[in-house]
TORPA-4810 file (N, C-alpha, C, O; in nm, 3 decimals):
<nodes>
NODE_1_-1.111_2.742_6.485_-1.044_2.866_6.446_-0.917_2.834_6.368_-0.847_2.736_6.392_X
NODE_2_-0.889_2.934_6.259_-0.782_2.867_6.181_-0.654_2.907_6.249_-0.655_2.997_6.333_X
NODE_3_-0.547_2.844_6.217_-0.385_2.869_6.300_-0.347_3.000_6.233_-0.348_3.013_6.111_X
NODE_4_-0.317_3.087_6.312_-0.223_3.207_6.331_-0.091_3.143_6.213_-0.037_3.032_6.210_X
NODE_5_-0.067_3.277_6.115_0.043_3.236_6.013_0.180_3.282_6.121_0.165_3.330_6.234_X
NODE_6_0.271_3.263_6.074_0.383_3.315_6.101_0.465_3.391_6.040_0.549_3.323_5.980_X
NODE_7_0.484_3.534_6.023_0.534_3.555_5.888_0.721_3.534_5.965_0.769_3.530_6.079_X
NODE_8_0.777_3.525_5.808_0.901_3.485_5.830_0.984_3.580_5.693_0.944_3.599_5.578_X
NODE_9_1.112_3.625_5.762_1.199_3.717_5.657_1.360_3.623_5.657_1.445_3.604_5.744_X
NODE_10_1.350_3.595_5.558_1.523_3.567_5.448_1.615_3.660_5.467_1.593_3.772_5.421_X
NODE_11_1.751_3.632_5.546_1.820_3.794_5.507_1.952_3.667_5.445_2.017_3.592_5.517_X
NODE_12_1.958_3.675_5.332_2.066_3.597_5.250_2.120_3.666_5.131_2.062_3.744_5.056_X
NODE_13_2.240_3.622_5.130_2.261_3.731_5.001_2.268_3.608_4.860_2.210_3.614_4.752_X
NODE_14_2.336_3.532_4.900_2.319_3.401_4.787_2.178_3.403_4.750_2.094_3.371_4.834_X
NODE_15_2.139_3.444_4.608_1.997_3.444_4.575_1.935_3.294_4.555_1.816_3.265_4.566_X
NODE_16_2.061_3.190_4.519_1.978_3.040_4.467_1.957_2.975_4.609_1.879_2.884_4.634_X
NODE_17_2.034_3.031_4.689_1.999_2.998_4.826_1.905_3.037_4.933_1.859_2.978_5.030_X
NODE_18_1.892_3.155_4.883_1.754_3.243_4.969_1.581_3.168_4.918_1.478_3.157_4.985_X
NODE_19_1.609_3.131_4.788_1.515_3.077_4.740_1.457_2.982_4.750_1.335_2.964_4.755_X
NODE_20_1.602_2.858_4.760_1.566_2.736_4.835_1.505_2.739_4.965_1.420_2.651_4.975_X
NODE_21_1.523_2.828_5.097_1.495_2.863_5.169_1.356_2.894_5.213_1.293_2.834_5.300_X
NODE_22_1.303_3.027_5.118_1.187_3.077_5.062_1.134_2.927_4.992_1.066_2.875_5.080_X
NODE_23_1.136_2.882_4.933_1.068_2.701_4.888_0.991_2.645_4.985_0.871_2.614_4.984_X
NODE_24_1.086_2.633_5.081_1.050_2.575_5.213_0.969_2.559_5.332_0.914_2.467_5.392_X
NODE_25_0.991_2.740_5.347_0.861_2.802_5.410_0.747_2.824_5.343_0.650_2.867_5.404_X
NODE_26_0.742_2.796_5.200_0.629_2.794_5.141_0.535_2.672_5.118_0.421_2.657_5.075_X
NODE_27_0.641_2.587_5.169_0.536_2.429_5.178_0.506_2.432_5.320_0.480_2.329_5.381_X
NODE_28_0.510_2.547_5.374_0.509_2.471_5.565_0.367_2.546_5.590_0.366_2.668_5.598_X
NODE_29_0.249_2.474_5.604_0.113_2.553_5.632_0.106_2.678_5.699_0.043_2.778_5.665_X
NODE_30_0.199_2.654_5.827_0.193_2.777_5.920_0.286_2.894_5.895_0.264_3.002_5.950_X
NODE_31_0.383_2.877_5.819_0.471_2.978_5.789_0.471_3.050_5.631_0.449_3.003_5.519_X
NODE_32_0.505_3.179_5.676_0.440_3.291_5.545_0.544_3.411_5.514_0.554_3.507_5.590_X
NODE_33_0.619_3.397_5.399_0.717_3.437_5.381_0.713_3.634_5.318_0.685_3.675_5.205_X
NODE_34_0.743_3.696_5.412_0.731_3.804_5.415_0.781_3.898_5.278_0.730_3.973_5.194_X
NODE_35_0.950_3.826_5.322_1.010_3.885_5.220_1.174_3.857_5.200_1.223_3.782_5.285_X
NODE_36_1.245_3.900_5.117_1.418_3.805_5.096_1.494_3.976_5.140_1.440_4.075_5.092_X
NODE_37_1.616_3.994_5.230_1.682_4.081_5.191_1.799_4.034_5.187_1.832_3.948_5.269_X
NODE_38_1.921_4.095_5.057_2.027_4.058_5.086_2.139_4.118_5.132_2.259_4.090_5.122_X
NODE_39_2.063_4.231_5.199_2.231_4.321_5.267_2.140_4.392_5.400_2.019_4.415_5.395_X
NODE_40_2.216_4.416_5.501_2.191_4.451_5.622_2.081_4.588_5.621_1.991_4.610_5.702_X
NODE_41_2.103_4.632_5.556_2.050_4.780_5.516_1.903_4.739_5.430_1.803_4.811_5.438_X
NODE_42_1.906_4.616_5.351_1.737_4.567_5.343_1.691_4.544_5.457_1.609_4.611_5.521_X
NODE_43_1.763_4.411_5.495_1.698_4.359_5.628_1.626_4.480_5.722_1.509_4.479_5.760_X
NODE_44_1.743_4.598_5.754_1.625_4.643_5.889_1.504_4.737_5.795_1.398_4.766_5.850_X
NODE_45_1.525_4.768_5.691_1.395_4.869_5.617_1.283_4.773_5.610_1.169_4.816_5.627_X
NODE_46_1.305_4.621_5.582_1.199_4.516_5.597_1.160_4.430_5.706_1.065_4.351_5.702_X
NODE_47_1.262_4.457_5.837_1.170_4.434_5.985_1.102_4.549_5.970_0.987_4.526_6.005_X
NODE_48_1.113_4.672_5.932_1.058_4.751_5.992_0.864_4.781_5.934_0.758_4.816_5.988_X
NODE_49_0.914_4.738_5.792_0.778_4.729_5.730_0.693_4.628_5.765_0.576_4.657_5.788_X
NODE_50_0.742_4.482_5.775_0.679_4.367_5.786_0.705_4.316_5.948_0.609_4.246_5.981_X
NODE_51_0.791_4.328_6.045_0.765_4.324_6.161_0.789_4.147_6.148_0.690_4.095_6.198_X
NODE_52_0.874_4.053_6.104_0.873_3.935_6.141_0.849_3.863_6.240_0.793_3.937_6.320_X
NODE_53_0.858_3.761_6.283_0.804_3.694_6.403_0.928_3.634_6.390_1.003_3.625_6.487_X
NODE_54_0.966_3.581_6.255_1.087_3.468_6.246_1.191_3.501_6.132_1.172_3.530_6.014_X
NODE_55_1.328_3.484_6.220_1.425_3.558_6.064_1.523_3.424_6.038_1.578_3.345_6.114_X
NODE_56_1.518_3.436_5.929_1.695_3.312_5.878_1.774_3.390_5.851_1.745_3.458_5.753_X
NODE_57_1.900_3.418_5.915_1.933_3.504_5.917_2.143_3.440_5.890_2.224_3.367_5.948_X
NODE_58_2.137_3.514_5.788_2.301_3.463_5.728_2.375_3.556_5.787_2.330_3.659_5.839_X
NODE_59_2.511_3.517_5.779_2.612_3.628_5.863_2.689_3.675_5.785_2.715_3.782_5.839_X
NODE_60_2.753_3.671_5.681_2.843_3.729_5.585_2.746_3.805_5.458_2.737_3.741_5.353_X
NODE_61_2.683_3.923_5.466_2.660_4.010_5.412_2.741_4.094_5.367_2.856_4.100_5.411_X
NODE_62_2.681_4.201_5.238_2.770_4.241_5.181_2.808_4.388_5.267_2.913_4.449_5.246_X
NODE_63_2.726_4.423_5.347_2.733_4.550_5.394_2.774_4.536_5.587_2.738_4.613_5.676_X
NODE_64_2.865_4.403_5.599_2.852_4.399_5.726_2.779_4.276_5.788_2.672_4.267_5.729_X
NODE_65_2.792_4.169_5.890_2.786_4.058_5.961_2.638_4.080_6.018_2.595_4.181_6.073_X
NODE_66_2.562_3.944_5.987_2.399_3.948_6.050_2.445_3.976_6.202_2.393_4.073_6.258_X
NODE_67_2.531_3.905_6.266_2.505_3.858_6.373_2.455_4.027_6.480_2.381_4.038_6.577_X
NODE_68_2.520_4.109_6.419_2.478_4.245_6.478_2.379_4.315_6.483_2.353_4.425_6.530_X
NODE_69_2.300_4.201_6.400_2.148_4.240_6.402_2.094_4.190_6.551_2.029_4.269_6.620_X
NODE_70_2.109_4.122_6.574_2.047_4.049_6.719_2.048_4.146_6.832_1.977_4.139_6.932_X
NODE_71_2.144_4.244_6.799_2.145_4.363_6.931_2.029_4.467_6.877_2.017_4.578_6.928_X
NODE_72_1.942_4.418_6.768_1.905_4.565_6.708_1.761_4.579_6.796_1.717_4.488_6.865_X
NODE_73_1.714_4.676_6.785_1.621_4.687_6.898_1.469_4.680_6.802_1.354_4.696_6.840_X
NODE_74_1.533_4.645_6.637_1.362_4.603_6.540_1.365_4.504_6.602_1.279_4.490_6.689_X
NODE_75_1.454_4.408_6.584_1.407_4.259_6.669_1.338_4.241_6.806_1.247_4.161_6.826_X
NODE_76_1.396_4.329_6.906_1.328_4.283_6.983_1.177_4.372_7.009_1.092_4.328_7.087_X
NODE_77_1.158_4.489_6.939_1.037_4.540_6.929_0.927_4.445_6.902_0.824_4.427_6.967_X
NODE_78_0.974_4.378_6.774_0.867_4.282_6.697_0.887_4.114_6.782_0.832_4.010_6.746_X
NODE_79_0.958_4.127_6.871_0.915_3.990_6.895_0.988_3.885_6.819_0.948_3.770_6.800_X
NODE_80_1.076_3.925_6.788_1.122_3.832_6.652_1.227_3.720_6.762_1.271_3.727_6.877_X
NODE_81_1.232_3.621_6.651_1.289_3.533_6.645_1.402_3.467_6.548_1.369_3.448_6.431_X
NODE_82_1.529_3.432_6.589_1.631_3.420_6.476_1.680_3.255_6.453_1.731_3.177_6.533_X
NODE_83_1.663_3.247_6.388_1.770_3.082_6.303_1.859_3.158_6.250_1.836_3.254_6.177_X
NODE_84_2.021_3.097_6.302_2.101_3.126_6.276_2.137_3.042_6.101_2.109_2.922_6.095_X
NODE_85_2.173_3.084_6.022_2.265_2.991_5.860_2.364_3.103_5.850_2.374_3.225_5.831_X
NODE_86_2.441_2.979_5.874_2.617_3.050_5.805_2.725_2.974_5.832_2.725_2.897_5.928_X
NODE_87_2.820_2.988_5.758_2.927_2.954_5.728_3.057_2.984_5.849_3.178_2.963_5.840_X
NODE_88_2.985_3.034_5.946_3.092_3.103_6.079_3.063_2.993_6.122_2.948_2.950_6.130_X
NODE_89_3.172_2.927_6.155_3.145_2.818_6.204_3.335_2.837_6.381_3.389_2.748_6.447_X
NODE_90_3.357_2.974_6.377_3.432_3.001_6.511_3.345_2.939_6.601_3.249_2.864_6.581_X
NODE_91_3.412_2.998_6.738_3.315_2.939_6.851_3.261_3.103_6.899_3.150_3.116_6.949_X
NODE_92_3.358_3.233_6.874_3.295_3.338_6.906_3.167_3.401_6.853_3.093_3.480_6.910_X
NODE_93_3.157_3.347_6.728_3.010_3.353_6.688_2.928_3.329_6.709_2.833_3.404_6.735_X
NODE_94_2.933_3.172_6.708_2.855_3.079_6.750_2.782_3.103_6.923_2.669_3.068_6.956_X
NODE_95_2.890_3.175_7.018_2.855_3.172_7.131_2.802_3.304_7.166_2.747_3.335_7.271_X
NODE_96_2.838_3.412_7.018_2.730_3.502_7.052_2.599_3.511_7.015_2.500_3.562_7.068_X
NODE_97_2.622_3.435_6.887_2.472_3.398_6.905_2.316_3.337_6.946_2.196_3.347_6.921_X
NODE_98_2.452_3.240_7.058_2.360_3.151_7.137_2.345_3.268_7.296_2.241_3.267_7.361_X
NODE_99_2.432_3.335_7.324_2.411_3.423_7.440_2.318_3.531_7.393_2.270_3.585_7.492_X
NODE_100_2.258_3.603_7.245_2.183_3.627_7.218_2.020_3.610_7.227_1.924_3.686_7.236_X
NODE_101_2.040_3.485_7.221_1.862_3.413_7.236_1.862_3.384_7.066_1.749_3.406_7.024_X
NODE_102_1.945_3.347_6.968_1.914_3.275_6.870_1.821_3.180_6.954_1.803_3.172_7.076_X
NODE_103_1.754_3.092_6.815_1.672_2.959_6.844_1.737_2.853_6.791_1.739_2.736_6.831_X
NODE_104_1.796_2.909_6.686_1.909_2.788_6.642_2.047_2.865_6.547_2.054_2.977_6.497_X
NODE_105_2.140_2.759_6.548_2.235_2.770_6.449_2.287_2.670_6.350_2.355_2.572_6.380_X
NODE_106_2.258_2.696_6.261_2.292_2.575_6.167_2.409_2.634_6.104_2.426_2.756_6.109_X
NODE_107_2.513_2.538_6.029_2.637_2.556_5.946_2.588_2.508_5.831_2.511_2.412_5.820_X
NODE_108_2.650_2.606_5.704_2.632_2.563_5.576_2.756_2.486_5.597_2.848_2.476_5.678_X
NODE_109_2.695_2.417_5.442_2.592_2.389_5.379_2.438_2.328_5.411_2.430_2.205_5.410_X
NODE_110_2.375_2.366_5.425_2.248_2.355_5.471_2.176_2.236_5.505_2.091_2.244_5.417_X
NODE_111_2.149_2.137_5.564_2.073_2.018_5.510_1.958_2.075_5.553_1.926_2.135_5.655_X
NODE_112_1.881_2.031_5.413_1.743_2.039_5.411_1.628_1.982_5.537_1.519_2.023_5.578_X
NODE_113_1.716_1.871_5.570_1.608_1.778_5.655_1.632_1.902_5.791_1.531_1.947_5.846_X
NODE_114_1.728_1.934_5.822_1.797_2.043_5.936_1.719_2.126_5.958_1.655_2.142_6.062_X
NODE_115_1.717_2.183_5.866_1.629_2.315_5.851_1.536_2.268_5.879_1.503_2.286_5.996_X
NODE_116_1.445_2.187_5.795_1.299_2.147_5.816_1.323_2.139_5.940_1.384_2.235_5.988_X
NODE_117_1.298_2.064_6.002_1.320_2.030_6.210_1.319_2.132_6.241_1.213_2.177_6.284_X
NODE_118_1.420_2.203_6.236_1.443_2.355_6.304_1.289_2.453_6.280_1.220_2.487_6.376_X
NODE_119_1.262_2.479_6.168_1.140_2.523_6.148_1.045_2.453_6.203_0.980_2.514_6.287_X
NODE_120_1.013_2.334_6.182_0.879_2.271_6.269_0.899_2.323_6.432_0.813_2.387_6.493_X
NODE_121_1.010_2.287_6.480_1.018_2.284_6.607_0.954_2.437_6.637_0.867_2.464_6.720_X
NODE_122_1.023_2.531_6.542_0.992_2.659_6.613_0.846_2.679_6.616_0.793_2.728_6.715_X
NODE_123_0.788_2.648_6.526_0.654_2.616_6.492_0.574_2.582_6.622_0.509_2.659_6.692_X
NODE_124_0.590_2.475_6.632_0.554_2.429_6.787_0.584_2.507_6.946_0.526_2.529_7.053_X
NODE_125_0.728_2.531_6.871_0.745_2.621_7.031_0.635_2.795_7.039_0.617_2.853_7.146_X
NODE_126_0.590_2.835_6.933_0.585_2.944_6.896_0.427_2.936_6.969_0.384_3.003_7.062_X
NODE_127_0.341_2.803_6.872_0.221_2.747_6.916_0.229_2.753_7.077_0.153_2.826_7.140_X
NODE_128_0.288_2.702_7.115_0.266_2.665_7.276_0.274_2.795_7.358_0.218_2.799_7.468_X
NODE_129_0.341_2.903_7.309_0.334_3.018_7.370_0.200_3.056_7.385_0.129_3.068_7.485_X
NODE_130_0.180_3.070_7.269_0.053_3.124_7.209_-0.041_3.100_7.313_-0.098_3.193_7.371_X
NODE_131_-0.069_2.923_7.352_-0.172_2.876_7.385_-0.151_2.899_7.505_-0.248_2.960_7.551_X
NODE_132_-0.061_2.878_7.592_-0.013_2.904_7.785_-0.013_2.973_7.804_0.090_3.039_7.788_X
NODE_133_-0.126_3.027_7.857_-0.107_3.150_7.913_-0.050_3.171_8.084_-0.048_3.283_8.137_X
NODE_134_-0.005_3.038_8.160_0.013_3.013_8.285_0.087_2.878_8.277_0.032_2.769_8.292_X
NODE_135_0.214_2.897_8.251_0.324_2.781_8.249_0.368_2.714_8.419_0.405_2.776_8.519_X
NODE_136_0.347_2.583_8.400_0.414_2.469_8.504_0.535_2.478_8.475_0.581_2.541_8.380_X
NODE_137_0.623_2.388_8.589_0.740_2.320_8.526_0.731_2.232_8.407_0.781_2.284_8.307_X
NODE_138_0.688_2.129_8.393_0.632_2.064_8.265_0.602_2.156_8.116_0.640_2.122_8.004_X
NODE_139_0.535_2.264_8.146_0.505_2.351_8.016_0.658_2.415_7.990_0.701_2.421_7.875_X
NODE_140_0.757_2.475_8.133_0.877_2.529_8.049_0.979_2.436_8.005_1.055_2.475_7.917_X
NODE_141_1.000_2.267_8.073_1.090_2.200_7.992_1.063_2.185_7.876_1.147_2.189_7.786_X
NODE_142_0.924_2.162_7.857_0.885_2.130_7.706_0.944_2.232_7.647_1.018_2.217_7.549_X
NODE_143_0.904_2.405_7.729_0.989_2.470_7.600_1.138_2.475_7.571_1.182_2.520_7.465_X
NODE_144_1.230_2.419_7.688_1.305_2.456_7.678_1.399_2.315_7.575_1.511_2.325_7.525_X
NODE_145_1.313_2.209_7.570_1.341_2.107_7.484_1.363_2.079_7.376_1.439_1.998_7.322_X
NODE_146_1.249_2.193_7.321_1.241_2.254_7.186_1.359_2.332_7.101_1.404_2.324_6.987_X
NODE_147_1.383_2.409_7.217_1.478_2.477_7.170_1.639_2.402_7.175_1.732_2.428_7.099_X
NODE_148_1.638_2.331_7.258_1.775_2.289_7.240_1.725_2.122_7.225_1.709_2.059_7.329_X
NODE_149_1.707_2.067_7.116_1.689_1.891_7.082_1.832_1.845_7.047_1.923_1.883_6.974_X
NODE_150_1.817_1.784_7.099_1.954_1.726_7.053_1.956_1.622_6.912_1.888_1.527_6.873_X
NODE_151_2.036_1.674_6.879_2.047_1.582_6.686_2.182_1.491_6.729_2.260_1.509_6.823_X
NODE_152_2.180_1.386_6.625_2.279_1.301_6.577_2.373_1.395_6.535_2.344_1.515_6.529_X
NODE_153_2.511_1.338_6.497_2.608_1.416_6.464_2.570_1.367_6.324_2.511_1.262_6.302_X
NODE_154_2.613_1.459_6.229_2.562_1.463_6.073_2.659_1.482_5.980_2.670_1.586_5.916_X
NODE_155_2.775_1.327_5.959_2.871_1.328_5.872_2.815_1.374_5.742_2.903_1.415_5.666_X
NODE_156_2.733_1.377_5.710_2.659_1.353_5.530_2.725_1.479_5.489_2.745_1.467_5.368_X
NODE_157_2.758_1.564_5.519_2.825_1.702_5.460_2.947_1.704_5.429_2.993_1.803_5.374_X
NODE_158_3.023_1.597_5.458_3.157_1.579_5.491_3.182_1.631_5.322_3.085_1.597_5.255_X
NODE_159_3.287_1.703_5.238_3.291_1.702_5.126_3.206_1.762_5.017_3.231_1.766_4.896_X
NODE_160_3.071_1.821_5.103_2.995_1.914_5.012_2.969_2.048_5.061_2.919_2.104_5.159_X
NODE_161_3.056_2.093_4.884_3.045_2.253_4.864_2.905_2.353_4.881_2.801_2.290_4.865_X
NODE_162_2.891_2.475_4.906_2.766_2.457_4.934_2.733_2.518_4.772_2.642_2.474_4.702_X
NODE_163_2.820_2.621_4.731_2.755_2.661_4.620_2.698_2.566_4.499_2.597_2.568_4.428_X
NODE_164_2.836_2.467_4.514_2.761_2.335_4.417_2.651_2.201_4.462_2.634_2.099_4.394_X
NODE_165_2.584_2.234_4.596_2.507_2.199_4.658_2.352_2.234_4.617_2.253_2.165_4.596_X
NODE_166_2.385_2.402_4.615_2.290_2.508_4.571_2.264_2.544_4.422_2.186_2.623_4.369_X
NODE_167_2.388_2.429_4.356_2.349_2.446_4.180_2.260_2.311_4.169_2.182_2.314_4.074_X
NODE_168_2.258_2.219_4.229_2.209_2.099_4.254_2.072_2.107_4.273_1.990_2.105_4.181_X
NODE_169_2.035_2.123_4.448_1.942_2.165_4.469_1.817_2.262_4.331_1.697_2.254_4.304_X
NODE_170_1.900_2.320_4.294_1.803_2.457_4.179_1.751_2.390_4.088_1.649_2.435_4.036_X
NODE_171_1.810_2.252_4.037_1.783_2.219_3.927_1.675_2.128_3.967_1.619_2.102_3.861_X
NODE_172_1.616_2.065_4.059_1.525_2.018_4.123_1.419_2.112_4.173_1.303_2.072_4.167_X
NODE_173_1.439_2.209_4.213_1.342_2.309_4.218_1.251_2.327_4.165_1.131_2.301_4.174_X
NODE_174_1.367_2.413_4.061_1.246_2.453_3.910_1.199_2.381_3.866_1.095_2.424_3.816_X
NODE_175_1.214_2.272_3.849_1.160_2.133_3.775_1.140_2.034_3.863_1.174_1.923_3.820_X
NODE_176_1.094_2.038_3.974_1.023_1.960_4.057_0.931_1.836_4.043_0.909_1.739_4.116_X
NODE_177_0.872_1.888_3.887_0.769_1.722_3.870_0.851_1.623_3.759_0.806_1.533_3.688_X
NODE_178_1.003_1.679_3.775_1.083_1.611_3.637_1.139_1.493_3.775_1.151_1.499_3.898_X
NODE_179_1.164_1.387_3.658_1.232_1.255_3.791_1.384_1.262_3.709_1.376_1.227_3.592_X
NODE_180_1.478_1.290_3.740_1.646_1.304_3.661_1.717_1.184_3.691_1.718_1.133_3.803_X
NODE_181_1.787_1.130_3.571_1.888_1.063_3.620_1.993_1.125_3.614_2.015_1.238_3.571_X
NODE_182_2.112_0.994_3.690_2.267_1.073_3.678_2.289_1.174_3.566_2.301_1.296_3.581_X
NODE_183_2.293_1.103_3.449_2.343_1.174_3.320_2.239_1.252_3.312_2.298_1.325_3.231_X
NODE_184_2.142_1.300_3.322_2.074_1.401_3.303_2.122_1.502_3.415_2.065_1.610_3.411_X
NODE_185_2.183_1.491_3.478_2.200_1.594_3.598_2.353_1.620_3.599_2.403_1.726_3.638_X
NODE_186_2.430_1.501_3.545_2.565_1.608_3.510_2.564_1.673_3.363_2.666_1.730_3.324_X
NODE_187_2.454_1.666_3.282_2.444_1.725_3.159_2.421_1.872_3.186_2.493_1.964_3.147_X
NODE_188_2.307_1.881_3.261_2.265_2.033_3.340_2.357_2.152_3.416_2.357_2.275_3.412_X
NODE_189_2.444_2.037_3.497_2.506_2.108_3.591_2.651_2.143_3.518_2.713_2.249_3.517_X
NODE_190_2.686_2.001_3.452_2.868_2.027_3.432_2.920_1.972_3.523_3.036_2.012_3.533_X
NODE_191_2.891_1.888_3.608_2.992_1.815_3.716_2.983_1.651_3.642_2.912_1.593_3.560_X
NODE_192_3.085_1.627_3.718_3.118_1.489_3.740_3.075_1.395_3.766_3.055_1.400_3.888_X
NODE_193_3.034_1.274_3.718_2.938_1.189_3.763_2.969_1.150_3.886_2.901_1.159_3.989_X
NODE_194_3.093_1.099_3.867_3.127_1.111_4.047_3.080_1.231_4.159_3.043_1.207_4.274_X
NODE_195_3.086_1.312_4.121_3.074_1.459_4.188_2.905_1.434_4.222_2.852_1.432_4.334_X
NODE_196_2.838_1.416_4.086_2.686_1.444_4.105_2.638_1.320_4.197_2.551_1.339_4.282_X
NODE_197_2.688_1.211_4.180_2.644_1.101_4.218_2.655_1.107_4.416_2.568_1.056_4.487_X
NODE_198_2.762_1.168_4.461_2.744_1.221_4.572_2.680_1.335_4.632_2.675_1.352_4.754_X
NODE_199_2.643_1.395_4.565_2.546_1.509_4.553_2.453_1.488_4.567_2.414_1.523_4.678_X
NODE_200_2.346_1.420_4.479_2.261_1.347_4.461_2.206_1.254_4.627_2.117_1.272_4.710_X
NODE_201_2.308_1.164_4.608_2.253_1.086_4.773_2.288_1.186_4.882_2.219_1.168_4.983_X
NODE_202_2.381_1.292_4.891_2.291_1.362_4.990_2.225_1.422_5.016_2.216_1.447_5.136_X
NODE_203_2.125_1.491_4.912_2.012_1.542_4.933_1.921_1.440_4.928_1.805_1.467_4.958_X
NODE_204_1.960_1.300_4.888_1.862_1.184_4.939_1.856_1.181_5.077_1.746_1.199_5.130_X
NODE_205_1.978_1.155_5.161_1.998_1.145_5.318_1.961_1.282_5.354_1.860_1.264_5.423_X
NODE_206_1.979_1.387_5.350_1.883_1.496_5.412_1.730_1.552_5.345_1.675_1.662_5.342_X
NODE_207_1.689_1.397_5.288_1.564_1.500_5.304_1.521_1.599_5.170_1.418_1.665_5.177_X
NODE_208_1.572_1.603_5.097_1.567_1.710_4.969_1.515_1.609_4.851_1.395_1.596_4.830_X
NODE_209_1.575_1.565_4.805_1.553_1.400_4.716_1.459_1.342_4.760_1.430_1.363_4.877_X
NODE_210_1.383_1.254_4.684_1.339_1.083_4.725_1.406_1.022_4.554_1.431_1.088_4.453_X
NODE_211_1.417_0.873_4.579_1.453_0.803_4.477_1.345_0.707_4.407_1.254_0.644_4.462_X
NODE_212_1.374_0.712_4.286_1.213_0.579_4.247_1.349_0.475_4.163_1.458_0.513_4.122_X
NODE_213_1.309_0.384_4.161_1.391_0.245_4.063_1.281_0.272_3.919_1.161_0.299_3.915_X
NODE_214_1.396_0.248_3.795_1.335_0.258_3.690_1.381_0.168_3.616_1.495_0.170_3.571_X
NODE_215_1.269_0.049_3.588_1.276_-0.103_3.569_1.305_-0.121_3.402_1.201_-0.103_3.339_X
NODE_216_1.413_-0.151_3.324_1.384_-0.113_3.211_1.393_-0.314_3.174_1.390_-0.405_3.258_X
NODE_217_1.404_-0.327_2.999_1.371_-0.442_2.963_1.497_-0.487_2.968_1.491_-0.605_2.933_X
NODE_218_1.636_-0.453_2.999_1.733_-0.462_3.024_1.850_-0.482_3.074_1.935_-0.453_2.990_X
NODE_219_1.900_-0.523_3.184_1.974_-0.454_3.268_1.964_-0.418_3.411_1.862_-0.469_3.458_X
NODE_220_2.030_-0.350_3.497_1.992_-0.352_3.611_1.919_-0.226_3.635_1.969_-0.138_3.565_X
NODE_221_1.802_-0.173_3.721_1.735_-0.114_3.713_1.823_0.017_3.752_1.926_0.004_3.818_X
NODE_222_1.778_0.141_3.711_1.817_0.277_3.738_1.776_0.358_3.827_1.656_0.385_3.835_X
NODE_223_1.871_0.413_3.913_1.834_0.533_4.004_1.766_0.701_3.968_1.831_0.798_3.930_X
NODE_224_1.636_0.693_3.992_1.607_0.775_3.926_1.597_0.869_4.060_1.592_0.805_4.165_X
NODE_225_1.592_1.046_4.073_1.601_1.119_4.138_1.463_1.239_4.145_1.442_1.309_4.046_X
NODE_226_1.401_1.249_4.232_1.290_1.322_4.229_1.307_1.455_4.343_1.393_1.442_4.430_X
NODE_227_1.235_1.566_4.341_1.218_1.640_4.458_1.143_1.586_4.564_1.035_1.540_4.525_X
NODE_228_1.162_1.577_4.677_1.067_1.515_4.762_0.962_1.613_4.823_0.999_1.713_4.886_X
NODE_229_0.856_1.589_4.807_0.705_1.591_4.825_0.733_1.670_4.974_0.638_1.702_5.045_X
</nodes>
């Protein structure tokens, strides 16, 4: 029997960022992207049409803070489920959204590899519901493992903006089967080779990037930059 999709709703207002987002869930077999809203007043007209299972859900909207969605009673009609992305990085947020029943919270700027995890995991936790219909102790640590994994602490952000993260990211996107070097990528963007060159390796270290060596008749070989697969 084939796997149950998941549909999943974007509430972001940054459009190069909702997209990257939307990218993501579109490479993930099990997850199926409903739809993008970017102000509070989309979001609930599109739980209400599409009924999500799973929301990414940003907090600085233009019409008012996600996090007040979590009390809304579309969510818990539909069953839904929230990943926290945002830039609130207080502890009163953060702790209402974990006394909520978020599944996760991530801080922008985003790492890609982050997200990915976070999505698989839910993936799995979502699966296992599905399938138990009569949970052990063993079946609820597992779930409860899921939901809270513990990660490494993740200097790689130290120093990156997200919007110029998200001009970065775009240009790899759209052009995904192009391999860029440095100078081709501060030609595009307008930054700094310095600037790009750290840019660059961290979307290598999270996950967004892979690198190929490009052997010329010359010289020492070049870092070339690809979207990763």
């Amino acid at each position: 029997m084939q796997d149950e999709l998941i549909d999943v709703l974007i509430i972001e207002d940054e459009t190069t960022l909702a997209r990257l987002h939307a990218d993501l869930i579109d490479k993930h077999p099990r997850l199926r992207l409903v739809g993008i809203a970017s102000t509070l007043a989309d979001a609930q007209e599109k739980m209400t049409a599409f009924q999500p299972q799973l929301v990414l859900l940003d907090n600085y909207l233009p019409d008012g803070k996600g996090i007040t969605l979590l009390n809304n009673p579309l969510l818990q009609r539909a069953n839904c489920t929230v990943i926290f992305i945002t830039a609130a990085s207080d502890m009163d947020t953060c702790s209402q959204a974990i006394r909520n029943g978020a599944f996760d919270y991530i801080l922008k700027p985003v790492s890609w590899k982050r997200l990915s995890q976070s999505l698989e995991r839910f993936v799995q936790f979502a699966e296992q519901q599905r399938v138990w219909k009569i949970v052990d102790q063993q079946n609820v640590d597992s779930l409860y493992q899921l939901q809270a994994k513990n990660y490494r602490l993740d200097n790689s952000s130290k120093g990156i903006e997200e919007n110029t993260l998200a001009r970065v990211q775009k240009l790899f996107t759209d052009r995904a089967a192009h391999c860029f070097s440095v100078d081709e990528v501060v030609s595009e963007t307008g930054l700094s080779k310095t600037t790009t060159r750290r840019y660059l390796e961290h979307c290598v270290e999270t996950g967004f990037l892979c690198v190929e060596m490009l052997y010329g008749k010359i010289g020492h070989p070049r870092r070339m930059y690809r979207r990763a697969p």
